[in-house]
C-alpha positions in Angstrom: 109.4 40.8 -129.1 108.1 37.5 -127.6 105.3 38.5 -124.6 106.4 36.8 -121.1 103.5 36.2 -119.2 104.1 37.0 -115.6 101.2 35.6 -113.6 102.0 32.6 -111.4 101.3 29.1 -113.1 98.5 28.3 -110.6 96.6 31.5 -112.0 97.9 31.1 -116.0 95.3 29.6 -118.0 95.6 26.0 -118.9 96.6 24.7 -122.2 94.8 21.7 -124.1 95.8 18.3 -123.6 96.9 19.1 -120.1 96.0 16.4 -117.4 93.4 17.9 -115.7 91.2 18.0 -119.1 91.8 14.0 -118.9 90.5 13.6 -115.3 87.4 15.8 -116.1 87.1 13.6 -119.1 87.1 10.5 -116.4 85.0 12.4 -114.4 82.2 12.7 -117.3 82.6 9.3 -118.0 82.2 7.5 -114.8 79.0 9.7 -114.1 77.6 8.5 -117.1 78.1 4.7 -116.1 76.3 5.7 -112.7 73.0 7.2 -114.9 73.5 3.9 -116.9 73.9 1.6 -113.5 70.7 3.9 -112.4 68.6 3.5 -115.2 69.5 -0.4 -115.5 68.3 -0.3 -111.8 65.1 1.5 -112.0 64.2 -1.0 -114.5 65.2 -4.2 -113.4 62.8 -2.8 -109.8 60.2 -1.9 -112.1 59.9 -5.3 -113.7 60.5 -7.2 -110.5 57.1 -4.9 -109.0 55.0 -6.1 -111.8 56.1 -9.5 -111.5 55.1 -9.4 -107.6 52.0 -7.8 -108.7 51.8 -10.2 -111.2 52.3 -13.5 -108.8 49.6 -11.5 -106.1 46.9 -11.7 -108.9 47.6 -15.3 -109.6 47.2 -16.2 -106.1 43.9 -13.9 -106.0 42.8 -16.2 -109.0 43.9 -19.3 -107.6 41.7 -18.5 -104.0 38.9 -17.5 -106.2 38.6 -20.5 -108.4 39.1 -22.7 -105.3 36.1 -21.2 -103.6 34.2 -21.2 -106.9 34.8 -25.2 -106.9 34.1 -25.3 -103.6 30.6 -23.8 -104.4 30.5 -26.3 -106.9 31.1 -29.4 -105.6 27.8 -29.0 -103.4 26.0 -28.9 -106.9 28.3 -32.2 -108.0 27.0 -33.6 -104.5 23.3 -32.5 -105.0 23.2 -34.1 -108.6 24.8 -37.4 -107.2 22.0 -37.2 -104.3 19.5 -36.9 -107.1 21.0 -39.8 -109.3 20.8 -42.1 -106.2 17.7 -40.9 -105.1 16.3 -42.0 -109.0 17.7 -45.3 -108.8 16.5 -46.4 -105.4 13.4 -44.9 -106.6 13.3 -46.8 -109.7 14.5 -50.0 -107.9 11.5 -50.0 -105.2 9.0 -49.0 -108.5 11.0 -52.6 -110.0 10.8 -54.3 -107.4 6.8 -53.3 -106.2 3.6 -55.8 -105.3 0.7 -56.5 -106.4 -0.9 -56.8 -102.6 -4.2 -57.0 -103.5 -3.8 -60.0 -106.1 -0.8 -61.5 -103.4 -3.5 -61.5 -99.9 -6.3 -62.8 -102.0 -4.3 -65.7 -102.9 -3.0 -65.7 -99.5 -6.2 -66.7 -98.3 -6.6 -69.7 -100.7 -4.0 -71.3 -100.4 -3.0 -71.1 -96.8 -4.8 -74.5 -95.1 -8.2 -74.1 -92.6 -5.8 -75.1 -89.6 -3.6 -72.4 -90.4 -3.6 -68.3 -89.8 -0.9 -65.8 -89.2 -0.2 -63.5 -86.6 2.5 -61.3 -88.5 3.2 -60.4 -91.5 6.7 -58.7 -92.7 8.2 -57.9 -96.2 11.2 -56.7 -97.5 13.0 -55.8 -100.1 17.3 -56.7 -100.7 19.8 -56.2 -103.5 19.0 -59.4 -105.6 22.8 -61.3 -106.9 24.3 -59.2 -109.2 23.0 -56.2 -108.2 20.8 -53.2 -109.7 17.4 -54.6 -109.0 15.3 -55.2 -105.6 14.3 -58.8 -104.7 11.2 -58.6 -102.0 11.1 -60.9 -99.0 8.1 -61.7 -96.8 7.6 -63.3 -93.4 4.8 -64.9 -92.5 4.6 -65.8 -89.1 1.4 -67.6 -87.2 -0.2 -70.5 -85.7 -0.9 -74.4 -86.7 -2.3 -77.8 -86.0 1.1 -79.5 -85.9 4.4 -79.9 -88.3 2.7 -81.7 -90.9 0.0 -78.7 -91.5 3.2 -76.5 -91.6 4.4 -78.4 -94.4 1.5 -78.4 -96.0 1.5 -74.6 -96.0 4.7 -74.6 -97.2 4.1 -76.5 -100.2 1.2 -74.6 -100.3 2.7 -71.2 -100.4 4.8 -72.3 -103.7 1.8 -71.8 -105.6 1.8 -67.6 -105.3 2.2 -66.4 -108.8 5.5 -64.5 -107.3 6.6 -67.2 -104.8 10.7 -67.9 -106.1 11.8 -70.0 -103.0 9.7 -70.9 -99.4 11.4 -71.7 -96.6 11.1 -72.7 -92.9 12.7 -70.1 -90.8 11.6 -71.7 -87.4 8.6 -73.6 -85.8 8.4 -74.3 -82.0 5.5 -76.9 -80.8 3.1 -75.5 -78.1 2.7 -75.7 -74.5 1.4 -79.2 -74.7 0.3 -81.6 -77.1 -2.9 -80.9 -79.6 -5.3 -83.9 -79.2 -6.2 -85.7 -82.2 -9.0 -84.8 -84.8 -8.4 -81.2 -83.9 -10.4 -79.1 -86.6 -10.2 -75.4 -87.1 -7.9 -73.4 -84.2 -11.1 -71.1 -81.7 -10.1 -68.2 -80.6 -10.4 -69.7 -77.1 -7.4 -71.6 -77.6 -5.1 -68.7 -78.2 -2.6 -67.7 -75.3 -3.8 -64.2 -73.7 -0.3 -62.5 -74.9 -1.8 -62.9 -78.7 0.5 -66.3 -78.9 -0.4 -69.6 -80.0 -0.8 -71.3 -77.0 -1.2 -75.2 -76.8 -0.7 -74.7 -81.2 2.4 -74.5 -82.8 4.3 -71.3 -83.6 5.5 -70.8 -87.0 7.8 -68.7 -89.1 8.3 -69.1 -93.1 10.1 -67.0 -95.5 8.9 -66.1 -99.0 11.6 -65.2 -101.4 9.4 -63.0 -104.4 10.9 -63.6 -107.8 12.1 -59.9 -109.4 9.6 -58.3 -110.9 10.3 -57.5 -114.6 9.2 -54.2 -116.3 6.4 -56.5 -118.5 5.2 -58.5 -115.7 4.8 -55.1 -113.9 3.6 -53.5 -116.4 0.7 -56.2 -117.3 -1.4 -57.8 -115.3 -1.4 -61.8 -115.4 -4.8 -63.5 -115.4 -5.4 -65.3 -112.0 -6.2 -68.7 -112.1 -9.7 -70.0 -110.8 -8.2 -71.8 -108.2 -6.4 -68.8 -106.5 -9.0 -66.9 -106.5 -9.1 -65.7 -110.0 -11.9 -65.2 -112.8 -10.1 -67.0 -115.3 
């Protein structure tokens, strides 16, 4: 005899294959996209974290070097100081006088009728650069034009002496009478000028010193003052 089951349907149980065991299955399958989605998510935030962390410790980098060349530079400065300091150094030890040998023939060859009153020298970048060319100014007091000139052509004879020339020369208060000999003190203005003499100024270009004329001395001739 066949056994009737007399529950209500709602309370019978379920067979397989019936369509509530296909939505669980749907069920169990979209969950398992949403721990995929999850996952995928949790690891796409990681990696986007460590690339922020990432770009935050390049930037750290990039301030540090930029103070670190900062700090640097002052060094590149000092040593580019240092290098110009050496060359001008080296260019005033080029372009140096022998003073002692330079006044002593000052005094020979400069006429009786003829003393200075100022004495100036200088030193200038010489044409082409890289080496110091010394200037001096003599300024002072003579008979008339014609003992300037003298001194002038006079002045060419310094061992150094590359080019002489007049800067200016302004006659005195009134005319020097003829036959005048050596300048007295008495004649001199009381403001230290030259009075009734004529005022002078010449410039002395100095040829450039050269490492072997620097470094040995020339003789001195006999007639400026010399031994030999």
């Amino acid at each position: 005899m066949r056994p009737v089951n007399l529950l209500p349907a709602r309370y019978q149980p379920r067979k397989a294959g019936s369509g509530d065991s296909k939505t669980s299955y749907i069920a169990l399958g979209a969950l398992a996209l949403l721990v995929l989605a999850v996952f995928g998510y949790v690891i796409t935030a990681n990696k986007v974290s460590s690339a922020n962390s990432q770009i935050a410790e390049t930037r750290q980098r990039i301030t540090d070097a930029q103070s670190q060349a900062v700090t640097l530079q002052e060094f590149g400065d000092f040593a580019g100081i240092k290098e110009a300091r050496l060359s001008a150094v080296k260019s005033l030890a080029t372009a140096r006088i022998d003073w002692e040998r330079l006044f002593r023939e000052l005094a020979h060859v400069l006429p009786e009728s003829v003393w200075l009153t100022e004495f100036q020298s200088q030193s200038e970048e010489a044409d082409g650069g890289g080496e110091m060319q010394p200037t001096l100014t003599l300024k002072g007091c003579a008979k008339d034009h014609a003992v300037v000139a003298d001194a002038m052509v006079r002045l060419r004879e310094l061992h150094a002496a590359d080019d002489v020339e007049l800067t200016s020369t302004v006659s005195g208060e009134k005319e020097e009478p003829t036959g005048f000999g050596a300048p007295a003190p008495a004649q001199q203005s009381d403001d230290g000028g030259c009075g009734e003499l004529y005022t002078f100024e010449i410039s002395i270009t100095m040829a450039t010193p050269t490492p072997a004329a620097t470094d040995t001395p020339e003789a001195v001739p006999a007639r400026l003052g010399g031994g030999g």
